[in-house]
C-alpha positions as CSV (number, residue, x, y, z in Angstrom):
1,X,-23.2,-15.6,-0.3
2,X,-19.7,-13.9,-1.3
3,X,-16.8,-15.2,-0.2
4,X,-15.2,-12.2,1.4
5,X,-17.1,-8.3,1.8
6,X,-17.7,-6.5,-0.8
7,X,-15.5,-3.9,0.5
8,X,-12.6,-6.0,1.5
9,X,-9.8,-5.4,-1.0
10,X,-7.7,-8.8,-1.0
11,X,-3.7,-8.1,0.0
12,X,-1.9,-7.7,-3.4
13,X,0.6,-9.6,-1.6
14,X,2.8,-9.9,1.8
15,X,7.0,-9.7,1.7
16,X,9.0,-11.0,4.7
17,X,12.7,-11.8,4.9
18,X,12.1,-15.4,3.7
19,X,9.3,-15.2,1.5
20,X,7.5,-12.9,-1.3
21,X,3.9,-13.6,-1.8
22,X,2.2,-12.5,-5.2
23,X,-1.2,-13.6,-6.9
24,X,-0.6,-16.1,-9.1
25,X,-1.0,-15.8,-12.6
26,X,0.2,-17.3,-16.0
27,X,3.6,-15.0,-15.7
28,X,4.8,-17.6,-13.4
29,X,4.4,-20.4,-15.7
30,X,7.4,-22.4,-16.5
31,X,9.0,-21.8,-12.9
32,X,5.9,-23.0,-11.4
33,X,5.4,-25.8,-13.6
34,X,9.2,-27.0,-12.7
35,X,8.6,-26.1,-9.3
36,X,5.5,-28.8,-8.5
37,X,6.9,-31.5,-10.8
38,X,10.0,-31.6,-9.5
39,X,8.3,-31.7,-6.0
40,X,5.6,-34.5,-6.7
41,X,5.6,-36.9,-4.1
42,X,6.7,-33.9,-1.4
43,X,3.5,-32.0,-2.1
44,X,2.0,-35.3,-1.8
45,X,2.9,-36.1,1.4
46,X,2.3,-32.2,2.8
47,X,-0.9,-31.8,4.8
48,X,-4.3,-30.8,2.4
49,X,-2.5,-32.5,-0.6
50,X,-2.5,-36.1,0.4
51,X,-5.8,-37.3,-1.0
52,X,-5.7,-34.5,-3.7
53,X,-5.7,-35.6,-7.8
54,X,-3.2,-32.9,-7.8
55,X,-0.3,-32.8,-8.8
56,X,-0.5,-35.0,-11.3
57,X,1.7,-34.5,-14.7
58,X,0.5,-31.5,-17.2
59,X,2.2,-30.0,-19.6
60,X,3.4,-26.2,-19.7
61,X,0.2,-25.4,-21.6
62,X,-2.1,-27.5,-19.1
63,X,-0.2,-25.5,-16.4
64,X,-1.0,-22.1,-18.0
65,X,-4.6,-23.1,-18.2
66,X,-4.4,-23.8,-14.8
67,X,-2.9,-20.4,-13.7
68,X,-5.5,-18.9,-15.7
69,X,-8.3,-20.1,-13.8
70,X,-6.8,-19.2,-10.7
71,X,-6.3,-15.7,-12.0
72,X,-9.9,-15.7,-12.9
73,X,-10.9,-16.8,-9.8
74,X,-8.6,-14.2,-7.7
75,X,-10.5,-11.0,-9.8
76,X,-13.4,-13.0,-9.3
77,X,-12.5,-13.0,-5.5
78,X,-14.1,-16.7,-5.3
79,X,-10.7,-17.6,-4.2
80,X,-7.0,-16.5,-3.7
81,X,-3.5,-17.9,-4.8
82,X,-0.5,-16.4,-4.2
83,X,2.9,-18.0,-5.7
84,X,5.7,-18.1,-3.0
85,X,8.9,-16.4,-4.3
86,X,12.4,-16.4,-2.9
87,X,13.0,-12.6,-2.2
88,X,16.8,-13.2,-3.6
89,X,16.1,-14.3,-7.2
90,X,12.2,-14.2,-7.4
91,X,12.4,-18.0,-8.1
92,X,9.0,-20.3,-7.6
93,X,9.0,-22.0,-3.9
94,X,5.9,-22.8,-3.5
95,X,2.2,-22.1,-3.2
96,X,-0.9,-20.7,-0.9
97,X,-4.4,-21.6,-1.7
98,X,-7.0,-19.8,0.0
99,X,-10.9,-20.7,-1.1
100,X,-14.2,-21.2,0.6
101,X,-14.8,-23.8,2.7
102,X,-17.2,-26.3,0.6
103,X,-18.4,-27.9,4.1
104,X,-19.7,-24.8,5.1
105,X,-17.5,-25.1,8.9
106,X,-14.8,-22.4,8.2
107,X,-15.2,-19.5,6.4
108,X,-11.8,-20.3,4.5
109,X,-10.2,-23.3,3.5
110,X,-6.2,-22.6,3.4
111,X,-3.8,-25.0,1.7
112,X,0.4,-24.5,1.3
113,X,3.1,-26.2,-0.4
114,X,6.8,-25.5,-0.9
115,X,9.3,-27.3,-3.6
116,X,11.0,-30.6,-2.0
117,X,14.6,-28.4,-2.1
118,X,12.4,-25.7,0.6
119,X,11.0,-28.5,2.8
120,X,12.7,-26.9,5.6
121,X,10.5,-24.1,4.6
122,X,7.3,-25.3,5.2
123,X,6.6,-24.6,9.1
124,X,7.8,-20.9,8.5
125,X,5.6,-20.5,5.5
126,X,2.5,-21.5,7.6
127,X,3.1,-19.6,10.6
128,X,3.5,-16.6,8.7
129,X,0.9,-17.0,6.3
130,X,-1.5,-18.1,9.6
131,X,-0.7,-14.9,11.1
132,X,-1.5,-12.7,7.8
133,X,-4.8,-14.9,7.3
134,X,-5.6,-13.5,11.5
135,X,-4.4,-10.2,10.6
136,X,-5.0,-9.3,6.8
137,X,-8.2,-11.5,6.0
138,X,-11.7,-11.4,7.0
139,X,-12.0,-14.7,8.2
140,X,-13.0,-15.7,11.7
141,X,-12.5,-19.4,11.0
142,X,-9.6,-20.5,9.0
143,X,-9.1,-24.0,8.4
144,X,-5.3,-24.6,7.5
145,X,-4.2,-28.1,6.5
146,X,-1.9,-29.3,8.4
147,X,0.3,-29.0,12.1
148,X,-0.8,-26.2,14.6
């Protein structure tokens, strides 16, 4: 079983006022590495990261391998993650995870973080990445880690 229609082409990102969503990939290297390790124990503490083995430290090359795979997974379409820019300097905020649900409940399994300087951010993030999962995404069960 795929994870989404073979005719469903998967957003090539979303842009609102506060955030700019593109599929991640190993151009955003060294903002996203400083962006999670300067955020450790925030994305820790977030909803769908607490019993996580990540983030844990890695160098800039680990990271790279890391972006990699989820490249290769996005053109794959076994799963999706989009970095989360700031519109006014493109600068790394954060992250959205979106891959199957390995339970089998929920069609999608959707994870977020933001850097520790955009914890205000978080709630905002979610409700507009929960309303492009309703409206952009194939999914009829979505679980999202994390408040309602």
């Amino acid at each position: 079983m795929t994870f989404v229609p073979d005719d469903f082409q998967p957003p090539p990102g979303l842009a609102s006022e506060r955030f700019l969503l593109e599929p991640l990939g190993p151009e955003h290297n060294e903002d996203d590495h400083k962006a999670w390790s300067s955020s450790i124990e925030h994305i820790r503490a977030t909803p769908g990261f607490q019993d996580s083995r990540w983030p844990h430290p890695m160098t800039l090359e680990e990271n790279r391998a890391d972006l990699e795979r989820h490249a290769r997974d996005f053109a794959a379409r076994s799963g999706f993650t989009y970095t989360v820019l700031d519109p006014s300097d493109r600068g790394v905020i954060g992250c959205v995870y979106i891959y199957p649900d390995k339970r089998g409940t929920d069609d999608a399994v959707v994870t977020s973080w933001v850097r520790a300087t955009h914890a205000d951010d978080d709630a905002a993030l979610r409700k507009l990445v929960s309303r492009w999962l309703a409206e952009a995404w194939p999914f009829d069960r979505v679980s999202y880690a994390g408040p309602a």
